[in-house]
C-alpha positions in Angstrom: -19.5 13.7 43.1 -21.5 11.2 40.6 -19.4 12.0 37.8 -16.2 11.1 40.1 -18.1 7.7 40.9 -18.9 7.0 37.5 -15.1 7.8 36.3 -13.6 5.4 38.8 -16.2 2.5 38.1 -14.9 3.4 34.4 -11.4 3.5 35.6 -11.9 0.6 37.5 -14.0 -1.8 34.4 -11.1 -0.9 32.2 -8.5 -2.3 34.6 -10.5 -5.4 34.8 -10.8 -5.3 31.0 -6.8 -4.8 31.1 -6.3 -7.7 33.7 -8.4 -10.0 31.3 -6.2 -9.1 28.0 -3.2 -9.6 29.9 -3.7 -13.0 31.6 -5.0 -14.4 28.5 -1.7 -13.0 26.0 0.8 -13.8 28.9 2.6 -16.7 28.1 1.7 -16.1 24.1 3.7 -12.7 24.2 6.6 -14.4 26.0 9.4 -13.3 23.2 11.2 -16.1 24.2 8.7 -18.2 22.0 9.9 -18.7 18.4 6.6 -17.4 16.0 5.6 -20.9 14.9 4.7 -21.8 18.8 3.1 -18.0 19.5 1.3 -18.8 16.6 0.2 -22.8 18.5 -0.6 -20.9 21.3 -2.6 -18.2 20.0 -4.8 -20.8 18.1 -5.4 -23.1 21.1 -6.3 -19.6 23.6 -8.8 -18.6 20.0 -10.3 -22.0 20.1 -11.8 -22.7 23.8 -14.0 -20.4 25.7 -12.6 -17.9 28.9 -14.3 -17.0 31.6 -14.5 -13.1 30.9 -13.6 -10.0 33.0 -17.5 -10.2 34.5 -18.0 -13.9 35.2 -19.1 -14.6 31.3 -17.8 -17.1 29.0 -16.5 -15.1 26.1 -14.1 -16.3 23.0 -11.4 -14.3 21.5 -10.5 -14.5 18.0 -7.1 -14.8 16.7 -6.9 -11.4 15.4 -7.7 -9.6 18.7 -5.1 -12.0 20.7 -2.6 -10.9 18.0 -3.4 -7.5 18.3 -3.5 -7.7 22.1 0.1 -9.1 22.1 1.5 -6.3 19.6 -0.2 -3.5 21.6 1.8 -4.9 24.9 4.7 -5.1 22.8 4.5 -1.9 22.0 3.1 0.0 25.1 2.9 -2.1 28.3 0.0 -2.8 30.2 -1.8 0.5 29.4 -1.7 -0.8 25.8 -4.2 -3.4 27.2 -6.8 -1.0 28.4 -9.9 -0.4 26.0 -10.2 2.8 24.9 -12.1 5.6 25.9 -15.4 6.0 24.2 -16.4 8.9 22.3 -19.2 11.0 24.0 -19.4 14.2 22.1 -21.8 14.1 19.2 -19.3 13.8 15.7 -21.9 15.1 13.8 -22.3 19.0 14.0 -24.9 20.5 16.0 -25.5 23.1 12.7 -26.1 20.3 10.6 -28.6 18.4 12.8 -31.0 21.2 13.5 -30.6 22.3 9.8 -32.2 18.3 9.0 -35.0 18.6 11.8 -35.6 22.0 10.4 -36.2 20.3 6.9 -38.3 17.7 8.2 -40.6 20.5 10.5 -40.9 22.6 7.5 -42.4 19.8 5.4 -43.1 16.5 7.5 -43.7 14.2 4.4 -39.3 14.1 4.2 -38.3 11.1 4.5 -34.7 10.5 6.1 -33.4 10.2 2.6 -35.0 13.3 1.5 -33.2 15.2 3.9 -30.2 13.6 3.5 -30.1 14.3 -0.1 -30.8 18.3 0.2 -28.2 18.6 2.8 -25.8 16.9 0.7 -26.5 19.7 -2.3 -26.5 22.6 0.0 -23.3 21.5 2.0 -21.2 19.1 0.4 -21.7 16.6 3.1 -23.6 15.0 5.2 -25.0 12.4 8.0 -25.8 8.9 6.9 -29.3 8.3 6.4 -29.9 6.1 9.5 -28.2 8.9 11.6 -30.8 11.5 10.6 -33.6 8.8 11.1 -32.5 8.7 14.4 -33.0 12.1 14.5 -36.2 12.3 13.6 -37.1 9.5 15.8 -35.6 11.4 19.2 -37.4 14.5 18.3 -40.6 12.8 17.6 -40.4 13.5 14.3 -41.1 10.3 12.8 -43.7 7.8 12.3 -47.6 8.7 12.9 -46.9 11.2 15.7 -45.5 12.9 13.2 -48.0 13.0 10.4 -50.1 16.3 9.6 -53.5 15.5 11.7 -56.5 14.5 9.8 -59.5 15.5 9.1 -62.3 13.4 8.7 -65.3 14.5 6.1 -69.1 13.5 6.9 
């Protein structure tokens, strides 16, 4: 039941998002208009400060008004709605524990390190800052990470 919550509060910040685009490219994406007084229009929406789909001021470049008025050109209102994000990981899962592996077997890796022996084994592999990140959400970073110490009296 939470997930069906969380997809309509989605469903429904998207409209809002939609609404937004829309009112703002209205009378810009009238085809009536020749290009020369789209392009005025455009220009003077780029230039001031809207009140945004959540009560905040935002400003729009001139590139996302353009693009806003081609995608409801092209597709309609839906063409106004953001995209969906991307929740699955893009990296594969192989290729992660492989890294943390790396790093377990000899904590002294840096990032880079790994990075670089992945890249020999395989071909390809995550950036840098992705396998940081890594390291960082299995606690396998920074002094928690270090070989204990041992202290000589």
């Amino acid at each position: 039941m939470a997930a069906n919550e969380e997809d309509s509060k989605r469903i429904e910040r998207a409209r809002a998002i939609g609404l937004f685009r829309y009112q703002l490219i209205r009378e810009a994406a009238d085809p009536a208009h020749s290009i020369k007084v789209r392009g005025a229009l455009v220009r003077k929406l780029a230039a001031v400060e809207h009140m945004g789909p959540f009560g905040r001021p935002v400003r729009v470049s001139r590139q996302s008004l353009d693009r806003w008025i081609t995608a409801w050109r092209r597709g309609g209102f839906d063409a106004l709605l953001p995209a969906a994000r991307q929740v699955t990981a893009r990296t594969p899962a192989e290729i992660l524990d492989m890294a943390a592996a790396l790093k377990r077997e000899n904590p002294d890796r840096t990032a880079a390190q790994v990075v670089r022996i992945l890249r020999t084994h395989l071909g390809w592999t995550p950036s840098e800052s992705t396998v940081a990140r890594l390291f960082t959400r299995l606690e396998l970073a920074g002094p928690a990470a270090a070989r204990p110490s041992v202290f000589v009296m």
